[in-house]
C-alpha positions in Angstrom: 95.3 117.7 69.9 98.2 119.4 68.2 101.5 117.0 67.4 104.7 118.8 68.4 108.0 117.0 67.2 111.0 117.1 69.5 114.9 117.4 68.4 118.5 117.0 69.7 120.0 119.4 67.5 122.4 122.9 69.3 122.0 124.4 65.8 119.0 126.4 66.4 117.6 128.8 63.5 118.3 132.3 64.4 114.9 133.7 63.6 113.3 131.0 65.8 115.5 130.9 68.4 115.1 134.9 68.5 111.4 134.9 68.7 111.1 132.3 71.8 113.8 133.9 74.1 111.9 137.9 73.1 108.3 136.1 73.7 109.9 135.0 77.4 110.9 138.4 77.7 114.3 136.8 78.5 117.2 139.2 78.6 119.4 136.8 76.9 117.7 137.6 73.4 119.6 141.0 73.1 122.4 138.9 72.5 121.3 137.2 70.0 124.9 135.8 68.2 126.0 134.8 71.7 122.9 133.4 72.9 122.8 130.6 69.5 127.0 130.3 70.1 126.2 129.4 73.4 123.7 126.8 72.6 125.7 125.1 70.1 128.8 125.0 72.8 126.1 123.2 75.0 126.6 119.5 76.5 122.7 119.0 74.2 119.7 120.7 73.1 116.0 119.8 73.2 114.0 121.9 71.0 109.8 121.2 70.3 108.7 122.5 67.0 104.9 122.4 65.8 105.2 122.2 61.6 108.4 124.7 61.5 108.0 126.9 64.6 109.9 126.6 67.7 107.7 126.3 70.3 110.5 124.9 73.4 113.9 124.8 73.7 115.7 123.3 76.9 119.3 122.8 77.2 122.0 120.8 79.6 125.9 122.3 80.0 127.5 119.6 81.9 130.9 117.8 82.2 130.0 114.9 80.2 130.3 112.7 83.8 129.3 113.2 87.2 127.3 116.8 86.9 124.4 118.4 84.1 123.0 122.1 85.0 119.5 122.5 83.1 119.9 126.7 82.5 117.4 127.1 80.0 114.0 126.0 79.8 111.3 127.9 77.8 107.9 127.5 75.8 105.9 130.0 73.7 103.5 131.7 76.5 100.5 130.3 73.8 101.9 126.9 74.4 102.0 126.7 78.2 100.2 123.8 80.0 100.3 121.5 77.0 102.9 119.3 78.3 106.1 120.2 76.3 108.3 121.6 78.9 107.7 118.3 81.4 108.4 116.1 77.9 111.9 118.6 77.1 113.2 118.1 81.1 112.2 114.2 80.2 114.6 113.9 77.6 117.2 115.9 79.4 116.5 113.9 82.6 116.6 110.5 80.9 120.2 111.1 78.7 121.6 112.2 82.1 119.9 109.5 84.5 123.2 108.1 86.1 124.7 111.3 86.8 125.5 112.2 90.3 124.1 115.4 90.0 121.0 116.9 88.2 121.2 120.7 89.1 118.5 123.3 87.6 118.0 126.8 89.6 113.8 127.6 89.6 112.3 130.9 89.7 109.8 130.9 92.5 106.8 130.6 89.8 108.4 127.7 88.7 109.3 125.5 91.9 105.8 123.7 91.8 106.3 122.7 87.6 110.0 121.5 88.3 109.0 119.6 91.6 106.2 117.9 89.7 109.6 116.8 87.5 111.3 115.0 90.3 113.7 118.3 91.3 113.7 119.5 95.2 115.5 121.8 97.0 119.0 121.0 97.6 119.0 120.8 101.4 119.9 124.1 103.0 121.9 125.2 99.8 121.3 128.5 98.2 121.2 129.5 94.6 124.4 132.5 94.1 125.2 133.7 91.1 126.9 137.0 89.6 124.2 137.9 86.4 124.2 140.6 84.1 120.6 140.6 83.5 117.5 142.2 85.0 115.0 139.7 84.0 114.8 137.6 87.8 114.3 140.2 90.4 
């Protein structure tokens, strides 16, 4: 069984951080400066490294009180299905417990991983959002 070491650190190395978002094919990675500014302006950051690879990142932007949005969540494709992603939204979940509201917005692929979570649908709400990318058609 491999050992993977979590962190709570927004300082992500470049290079690592780079190589998860491109592996994810997530549009996000072409701006590369923003993307790690943007992580280090976030409420936290859980990362999962095996040795001194980056294998997960997941990250929380919230108003410190009553509200935490869970925008990013990705693993290395090799790493799927070994439990890091469930043990990231974990430690995200758990710091943010007494909040009123836990918010994350699924890709349809996804809905079964983040309901096995705790997440449901938010009654007859529907996700809206104005997005530069091309990446969630």
């Amino acid at each position: 069984m491999i050992a993977f070491t979590y962190k709570e650190d927004r300082d992500v190395p470049y290079d690592e951080l780079m190589a998860l978002y491109r592996a994810n094919e997530w549009s996000s990675a072409e701006k590369g400066e923003t993307l790690q500014a943007a992580l280090r302006g976030s409420h936290s950051v859980v990362t999962a490294w095996r040795d001194e690879q980056l294998v997960g990142l997941g990250n929380a932007i919230s108003d410190g009180c009553l509200v935490v949005y869970y925008p990013h969540l990705l693993i290395l494709p090799e790493f799927h299905g070994q439990g890091i992603g469930a043990e990231i939204v974990r430690r995200l979940k758990q710091r943010y417990e007494s909040f009123h509201m836990q918010v994350i917005i699924a890709d349809a692929k996804t809905i079964p991983f983040y309901n096995k979570c705790g997440f449901r649908r938010a009654g007859k709400t529907e996700p809206m959002w104005i997005y530069a990318g091309n990446d969630h058609s």
